[in-house]
N, C-alpha and C positions, 0 to 999 in steps of 0.2 A: 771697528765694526765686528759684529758677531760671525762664525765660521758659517751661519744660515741666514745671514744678513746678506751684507753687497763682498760681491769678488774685488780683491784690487784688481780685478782686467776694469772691471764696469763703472769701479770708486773712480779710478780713475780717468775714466771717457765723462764722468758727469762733474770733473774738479772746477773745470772752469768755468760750470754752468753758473750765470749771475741774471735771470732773468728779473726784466722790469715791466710793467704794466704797458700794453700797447695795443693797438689796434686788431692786431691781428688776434690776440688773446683776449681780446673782449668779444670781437663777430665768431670764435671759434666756441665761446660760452654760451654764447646765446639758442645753438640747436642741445649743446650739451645739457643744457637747465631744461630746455622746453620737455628734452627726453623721460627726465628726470621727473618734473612737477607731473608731466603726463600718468607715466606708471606708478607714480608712488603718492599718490591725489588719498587713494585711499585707506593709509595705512597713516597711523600715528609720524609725525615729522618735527615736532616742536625742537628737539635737540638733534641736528646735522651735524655728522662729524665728515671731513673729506680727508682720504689719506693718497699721500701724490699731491697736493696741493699748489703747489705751483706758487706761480707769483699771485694766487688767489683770485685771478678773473672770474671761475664757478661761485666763490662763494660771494663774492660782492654782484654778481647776480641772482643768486639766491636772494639777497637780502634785497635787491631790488625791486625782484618780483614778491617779497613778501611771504615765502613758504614754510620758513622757520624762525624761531623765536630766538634761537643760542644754535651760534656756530660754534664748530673746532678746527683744526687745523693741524695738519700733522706731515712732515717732509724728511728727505734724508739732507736736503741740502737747507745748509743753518741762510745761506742768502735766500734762498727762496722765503724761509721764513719769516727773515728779516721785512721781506718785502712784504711778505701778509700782514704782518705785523702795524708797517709804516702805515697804511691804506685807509686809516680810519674805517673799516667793515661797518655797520651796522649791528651790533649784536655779536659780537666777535669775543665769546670768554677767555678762548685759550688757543695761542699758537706755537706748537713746539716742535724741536725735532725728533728723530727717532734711531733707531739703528738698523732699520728695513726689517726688521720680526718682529719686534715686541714692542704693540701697541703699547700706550702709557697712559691706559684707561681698565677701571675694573670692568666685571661680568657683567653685560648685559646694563649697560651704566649711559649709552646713547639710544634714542630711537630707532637713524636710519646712520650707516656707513654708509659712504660713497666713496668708489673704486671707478674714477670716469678716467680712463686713457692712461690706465693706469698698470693694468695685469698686461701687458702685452713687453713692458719694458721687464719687467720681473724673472729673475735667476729660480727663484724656487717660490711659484705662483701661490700652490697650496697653502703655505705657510701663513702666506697674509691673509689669504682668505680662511684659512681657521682664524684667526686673529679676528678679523669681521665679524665671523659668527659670534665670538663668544662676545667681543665688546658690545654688538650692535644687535637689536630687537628686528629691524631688517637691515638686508644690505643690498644696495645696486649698483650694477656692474654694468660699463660700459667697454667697449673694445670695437677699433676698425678692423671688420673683417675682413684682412688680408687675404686669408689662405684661398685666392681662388686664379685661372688661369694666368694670370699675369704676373703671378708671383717667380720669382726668378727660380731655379732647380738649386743653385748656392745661396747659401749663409755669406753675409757679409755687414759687418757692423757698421750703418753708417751714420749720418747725425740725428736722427730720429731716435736712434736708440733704441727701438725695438728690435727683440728677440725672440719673440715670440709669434705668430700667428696665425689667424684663428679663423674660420667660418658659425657659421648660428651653430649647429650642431658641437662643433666642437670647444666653444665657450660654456655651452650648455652645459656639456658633460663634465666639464673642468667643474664650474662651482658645484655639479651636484657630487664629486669624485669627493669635495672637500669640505660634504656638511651639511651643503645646502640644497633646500629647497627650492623649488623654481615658482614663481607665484605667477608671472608674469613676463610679457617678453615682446619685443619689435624692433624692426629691422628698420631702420630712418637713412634718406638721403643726408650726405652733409650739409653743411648748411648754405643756402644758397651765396648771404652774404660773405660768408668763405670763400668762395668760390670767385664772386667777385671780387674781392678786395686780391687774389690771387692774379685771375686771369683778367681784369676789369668790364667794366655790365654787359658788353656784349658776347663776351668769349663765357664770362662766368654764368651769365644766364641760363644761355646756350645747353652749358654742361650740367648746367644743375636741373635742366627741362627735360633731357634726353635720358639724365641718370632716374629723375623721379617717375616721368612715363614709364620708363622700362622697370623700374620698381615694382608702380601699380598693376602693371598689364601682364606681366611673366616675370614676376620675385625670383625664381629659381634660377632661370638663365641669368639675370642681371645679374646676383652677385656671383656668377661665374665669372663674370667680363671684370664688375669693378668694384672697387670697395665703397662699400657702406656700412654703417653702422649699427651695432646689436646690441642692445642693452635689454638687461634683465632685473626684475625686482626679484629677492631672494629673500628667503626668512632661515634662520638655526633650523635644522633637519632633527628631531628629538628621537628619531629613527638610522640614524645614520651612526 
């Protein structure tokens, strides 16, 4: 890996990652797309590139709701790729891996990059998000925004793998620190079937009615309480 790639602290907390196709990665796709086709309905989408790709539940949702034409695929873990790969996708050109900086797509060569749950795991955030800019016509970013009272006063790395975290404002200022423009932007409960398939219908309901309520009724306090999620459509800042 490149010295602005992955740290061996981080290379190696994600060695044994072998992720496969399952439940929980498919009901976790489904708020993550809706986010997704919501904000960026109006901007050019025929070629989707996702980086952080996973075992590819995003983008075999993508193709199932129909919103682009040609996917891509892009991961630091060659299994994750693997797995994209196996899936039969729908429209699936290209799945490769990478070295966590340097995309492996020329200027401005996709429509949309997608960054979904993605910049919160990242050593050196910026980097991939100039990366976005330059490969992608827009880019959207997703991240659960942690940084609010519940969040612990220590660092401590655990299987999540996040290292970063973030509230609306401070995601904000991140992609526009690194390029980008802001087009676009909402704040979403997780998704309820999440929540169920976690705590089951009665528990996840539950939590997912009390989080949305408190969502709609006073946004500001709720995500002082709990995490929900921010996502943003972003375009190359020509100004920046």
């Amino acid at each position: 890996m490149q010295a602005t790639g992955i740290s061996e602290r981080y290379r190696d907390h994600y060695a044994g990652y072998c992720p496969a196709p399952s439940e929980w990665f498919r009901v976790g796709a489904l708020a993550k797309v809706a986010n997704l086709t919501a904000l960026c309905a109006g901007v050019a989408h025929d070629s989707v590139l996702e980086v952080g790709s996973g075992e590819g539940s995003l983008l075999a949702r993508v193709a199932e709701v129909g919103f682009a034409e040609e996917l891509h695929a892009v991961d630091v873990s060659e299994p994750s790729i693997a797995a994209v790969a196996s899936r039969g996708i729908p429209g699936l050109a290209r799945a490769s891996t990478y070295d966590g900086a340097v995309l492996p797509y020329e200027d401005q060569s996709v429509d949309l990059v997608v960054l979904s749950h993605v910049v919160e795991h990242l050593e050196h955030p910026r980097i991939l998000l100039y990366e976005a800019a330059r490969v992608g016509r827009h880019v959207f970013v997703e991240v659960p925004l942690e940084d609010h009272w519940r969040l612990p006063r220590d660092f401590a790395l655990d299987a999540t793998g996040h290292i970063n975290f973030y509230d609306a404002r401070s995601i904000r200022r991140l992609v526009q620190s690194a390029g980008l423009a802001v087009l676009s932007e909402r704040v979403a409960t997780p998704a309820r079937e999440g929540l169920v398939f976690q705590h089951g219908p009665v528990g996840g309901n539950a939590r997912y009615w009390v989080k949305e309520w408190a969502r709609r009724i006073a946004a500001p306090l709720a995500t002082r309480i709990w995490t929900y999620h921010g996502a943003l459509l972003c375009r190359p800042d020509p100004g920046a």
